[in-house]
C-alpha positions in Angstrom: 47.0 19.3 26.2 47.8 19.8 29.6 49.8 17.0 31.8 48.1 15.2 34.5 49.0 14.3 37.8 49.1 11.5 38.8 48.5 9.7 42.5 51.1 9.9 44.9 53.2 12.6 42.4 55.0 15.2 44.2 54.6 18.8 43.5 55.7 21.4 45.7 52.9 24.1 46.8 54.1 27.4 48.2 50.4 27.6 49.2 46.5 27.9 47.8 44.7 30.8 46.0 41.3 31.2 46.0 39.1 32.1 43.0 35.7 32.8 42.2 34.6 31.1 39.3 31.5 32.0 37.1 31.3 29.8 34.0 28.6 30.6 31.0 26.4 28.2 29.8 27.1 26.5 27.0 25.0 25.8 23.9 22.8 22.5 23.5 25.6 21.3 20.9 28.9 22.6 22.5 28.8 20.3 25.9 32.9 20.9 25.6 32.6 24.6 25.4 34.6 26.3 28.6 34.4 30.0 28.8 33.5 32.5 32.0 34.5 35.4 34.4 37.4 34.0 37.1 38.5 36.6 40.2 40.9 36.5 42.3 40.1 37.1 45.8 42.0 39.2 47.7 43.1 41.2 44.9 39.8 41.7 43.1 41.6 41.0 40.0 39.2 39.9 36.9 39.6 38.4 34.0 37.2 37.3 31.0 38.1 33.5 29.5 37.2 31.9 26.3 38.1 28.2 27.0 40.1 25.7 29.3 43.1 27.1 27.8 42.6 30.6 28.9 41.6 29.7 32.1 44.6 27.5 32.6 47.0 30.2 31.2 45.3 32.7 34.1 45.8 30.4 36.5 49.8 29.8 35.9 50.3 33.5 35.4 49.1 34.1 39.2 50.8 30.8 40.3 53.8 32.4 39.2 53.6 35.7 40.3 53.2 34.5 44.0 56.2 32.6 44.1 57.8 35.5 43.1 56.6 37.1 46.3 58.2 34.2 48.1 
């Protein structure tokens, strides 16, 4: 499970990315199911997710590889 933050936590941002998100459907009996298509804009970079932990994983990887550029 992934930590939360809380209120009034501080965590230093080196800056935003912005996404496009397109999330399937999910089945009348998987309300919990989390899978999609997420690009990066400005790069055009896409990638194919299976659930929440996919998507978080994709997230951090680009997270990380822009404060390497800083």
């Amino acid at each position: 499970m992934v930590g939360q933050l809380s209120r009034g936590s501080s965590v230093a941002i080196a800056g935003f990315g912005y996404f496009v998100l397109k999330l399937k459907l999910a089945p009348a009996g998987e309300p919990q199911a989390c899978a999609g298509i997420i690009e990066r804009l400005g790069t055009a970079e896409r990638r194919n997710f299976e659930n929440a932990e996919e998507l978080l994983r994709l997230l951090a990887d680009w997270a990380s590889d822009v404060s390497k550029m800083v």
